[in-house]
N, C-alpha and C positions, 0 to 999 in steps of 0.2 A: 504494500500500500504506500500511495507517497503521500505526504504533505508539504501546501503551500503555507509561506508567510508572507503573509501580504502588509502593504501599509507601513514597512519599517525604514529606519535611518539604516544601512547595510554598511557597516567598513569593511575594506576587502585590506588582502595583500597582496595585492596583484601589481604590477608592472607601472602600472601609472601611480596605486594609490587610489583608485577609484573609493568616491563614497556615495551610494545610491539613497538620494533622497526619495519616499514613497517610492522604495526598493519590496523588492519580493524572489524569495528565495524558493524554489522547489526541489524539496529532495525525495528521494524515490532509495525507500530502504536507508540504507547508509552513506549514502552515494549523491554527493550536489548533482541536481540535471542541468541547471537553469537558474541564472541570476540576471536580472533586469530590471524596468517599471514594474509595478503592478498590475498595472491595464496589461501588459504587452505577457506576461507570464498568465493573467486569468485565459488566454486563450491559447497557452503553449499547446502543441502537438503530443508531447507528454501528459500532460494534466491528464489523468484518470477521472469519470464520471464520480469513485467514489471515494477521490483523496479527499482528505481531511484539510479545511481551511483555515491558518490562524490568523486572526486579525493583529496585529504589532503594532497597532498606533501608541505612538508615543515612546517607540521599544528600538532598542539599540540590536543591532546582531553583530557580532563578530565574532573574528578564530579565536579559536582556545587558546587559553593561556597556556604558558611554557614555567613549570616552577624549574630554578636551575639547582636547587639549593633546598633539598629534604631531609629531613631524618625521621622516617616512619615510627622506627620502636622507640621515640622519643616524646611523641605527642600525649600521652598518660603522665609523664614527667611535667608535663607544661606548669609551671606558677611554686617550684618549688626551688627553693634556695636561691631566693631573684635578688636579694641582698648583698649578695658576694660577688667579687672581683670572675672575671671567666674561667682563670684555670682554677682557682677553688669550685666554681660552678659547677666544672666537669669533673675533673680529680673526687675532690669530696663528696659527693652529690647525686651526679646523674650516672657519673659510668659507674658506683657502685652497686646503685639502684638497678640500673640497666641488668646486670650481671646477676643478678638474681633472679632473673624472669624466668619463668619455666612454662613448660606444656605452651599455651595459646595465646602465651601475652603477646609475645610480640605479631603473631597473629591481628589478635584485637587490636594494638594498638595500631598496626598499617591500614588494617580497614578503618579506623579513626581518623587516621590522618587523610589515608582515600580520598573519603565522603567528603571531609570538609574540602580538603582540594576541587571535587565535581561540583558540590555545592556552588563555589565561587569561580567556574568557569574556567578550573585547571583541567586541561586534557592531554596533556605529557607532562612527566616531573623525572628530574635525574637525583636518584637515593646515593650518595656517594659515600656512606659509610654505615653501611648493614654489617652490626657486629654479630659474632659468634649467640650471644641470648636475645638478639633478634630474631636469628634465622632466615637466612635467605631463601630457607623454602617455605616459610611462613610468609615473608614479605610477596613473593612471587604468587602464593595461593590469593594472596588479598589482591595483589593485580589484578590477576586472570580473574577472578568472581567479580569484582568492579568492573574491566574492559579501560580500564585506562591504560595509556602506554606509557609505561617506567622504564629507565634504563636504571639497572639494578648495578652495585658494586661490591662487592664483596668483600669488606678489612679483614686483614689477617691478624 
């Protein structure tokens, strides 16, 4: 099934930089078909009898965000020891915290970090330091069940 968005402000990253005012976007599956006017997309050749229309008046579109700079098995850590200097922060604090995760934390915590990432329109992140009580194959299980694209790193 596809669906149109009709009626939006559209940034691209295309070649020019195009930004389509009363832009509309059709996609079919996963897959953009078609980006144009409004008017000129309610009569694409694509357009299905029974895609699904969304009105975006007022609504911004654009690509997914890029985080460059994650740490999945860290987001359950978040607001604790916020008082202290960085390498106290990490030293004392997180990476011993960390080190004691077992079974599904770090699990839970990637899908934590995930969601909020999708939530706010992250759709690629680079994890570049997945320790050992994180689990790289926890972190990778949480990818794969979200569909977001991670490039995973693996600290020795």
């Amino acid at each position: 099934m596809s669906n149109l968005f009709i009626n939006a402000t559209i940034v691209t990253v295309d070649d020019q930089k195009t930004i389509w005012l009363d832009g509309a976007l059709l996609i079919d599956g996963d897959r953009i078909v078609a980006i144009g006017k409004t008017a000129a997309l309610l009569c694409h050749p694509s357009l299905q009898a029974n895609s699904k229309i969304v009105d975006c008046q007022g609504k911004i579109i654009l690509p997914g965000l890029i985080n460059t700079h994650a740490h999945l098995g860290q987001s359950i850590l978040r607001g604790l020891a916020e008082d202290v200097p960085l390498h106290s922060w990490l030293c004392d604090a997180i990476w011993p915290l960390e080190a004691n995760y077992e079974d599904d934390d770090g699990y839970i915590s990637s899908k934590a970090t995930i969601a909020e990432m999708l939530k706010s329109g992250t759709t690629c992140f680079l994890e570049a330091l997945l320790t050992h009580s994180t689990g790289f194959e926890n972190a990778a299980r949480a990818v794969n069940e979200l569909g977001i694209r991670g490039c995973l790193v693996w600290a020795l």
